[in-house]
C-alpha positions as CSV (number, residue, x, y, z in Angstrom):
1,X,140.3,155.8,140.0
2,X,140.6,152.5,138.8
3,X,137.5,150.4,137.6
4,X,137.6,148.1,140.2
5,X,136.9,150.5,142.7
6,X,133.4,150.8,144.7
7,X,131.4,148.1,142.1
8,X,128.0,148.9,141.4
9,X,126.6,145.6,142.0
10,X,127.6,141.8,142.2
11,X,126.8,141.3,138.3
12,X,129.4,141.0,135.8
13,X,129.2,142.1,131.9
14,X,131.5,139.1,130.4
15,X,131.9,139.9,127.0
16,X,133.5,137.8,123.9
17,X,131.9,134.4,125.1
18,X,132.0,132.0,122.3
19,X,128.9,131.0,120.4
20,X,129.2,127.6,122.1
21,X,128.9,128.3,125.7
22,X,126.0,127.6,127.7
23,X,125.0,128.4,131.1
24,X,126.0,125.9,132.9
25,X,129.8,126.0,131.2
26,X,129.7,129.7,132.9
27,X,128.4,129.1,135.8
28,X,131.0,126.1,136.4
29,X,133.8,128.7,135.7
30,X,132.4,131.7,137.3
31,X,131.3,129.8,140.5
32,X,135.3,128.8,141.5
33,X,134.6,132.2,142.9
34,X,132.0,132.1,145.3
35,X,127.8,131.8,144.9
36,X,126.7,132.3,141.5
37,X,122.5,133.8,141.6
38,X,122.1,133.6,137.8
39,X,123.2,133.5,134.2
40,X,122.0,135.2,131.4
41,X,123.2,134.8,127.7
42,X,120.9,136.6,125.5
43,X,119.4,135.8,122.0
44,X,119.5,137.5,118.9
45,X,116.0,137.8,118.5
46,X,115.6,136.6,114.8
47,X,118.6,133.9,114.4
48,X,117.9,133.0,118.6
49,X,121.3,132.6,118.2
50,X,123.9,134.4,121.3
51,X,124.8,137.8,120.7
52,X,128.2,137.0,122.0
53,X,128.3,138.5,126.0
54,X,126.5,137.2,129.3
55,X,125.6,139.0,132.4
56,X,126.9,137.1,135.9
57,X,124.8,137.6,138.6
58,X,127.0,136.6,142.2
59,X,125.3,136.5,145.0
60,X,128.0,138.5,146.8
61,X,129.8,141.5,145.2
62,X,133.1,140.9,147.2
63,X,132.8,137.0,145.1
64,X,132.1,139.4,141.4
65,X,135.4,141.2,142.4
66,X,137.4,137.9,142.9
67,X,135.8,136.5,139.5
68,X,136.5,139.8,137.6
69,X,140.0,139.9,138.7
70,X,141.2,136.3,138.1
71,X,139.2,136.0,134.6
72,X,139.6,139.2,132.9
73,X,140.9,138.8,129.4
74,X,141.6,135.1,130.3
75,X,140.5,132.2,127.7
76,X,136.9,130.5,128.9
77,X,135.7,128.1,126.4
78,X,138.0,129.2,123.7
79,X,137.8,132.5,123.8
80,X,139.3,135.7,125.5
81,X,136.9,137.1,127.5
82,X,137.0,140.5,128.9
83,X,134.8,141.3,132.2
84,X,133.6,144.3,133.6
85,X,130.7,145.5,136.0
86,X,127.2,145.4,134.4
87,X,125.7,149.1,134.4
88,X,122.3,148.5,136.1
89,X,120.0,145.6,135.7
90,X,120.1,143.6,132.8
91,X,116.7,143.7,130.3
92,X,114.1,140.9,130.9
93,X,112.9,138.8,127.5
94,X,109.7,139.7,128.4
């Protein structure tokens, strides 16, 4: 069964993302794709520096697909990022 098949949900694990991107850089790449719902680069929590991955949240799964597909080991903001589908819901800061 490939990993594309039957996708849990419509947010992507994008990992690889260099120390440089923000939000907005993603969301302007990801959203070529269809609706993009949210963006989420988390923070070490000492050096509140990125850990290096992002979670993509689309706000239709068919759109995740597309994105996942066409940007899967591609280079985004000079680096190769790899994509898969997040396992669950991501972890709030809080």
């Amino acid at each position: 069964m490939s990993r594309y098949m039957r996708p849990p949900n419509s947010s992507l694990f994008v990992r690889n993302i260099s120390d440089e991107s923000r939000p907005e850089d993603l969301r302007r790449e990801f959203g070529r794709y269809g609706p993009v719902a949210d963006v989420y680069i988390p923070l070490d929590f000492y050096s509140r520096r990125p850990r290096g991955f992002a979670y993509i949240q689309f706000e239709d799964v068919r759109d995740a697909e597309d994105a996942l597909l066409n940007l899967d080991r591609k280079w985004v903001c000079g680096r190769q990022i790899e994509i898969q589908f997040a396992q669950g819901d991501r972890k709030s800061e809080c």
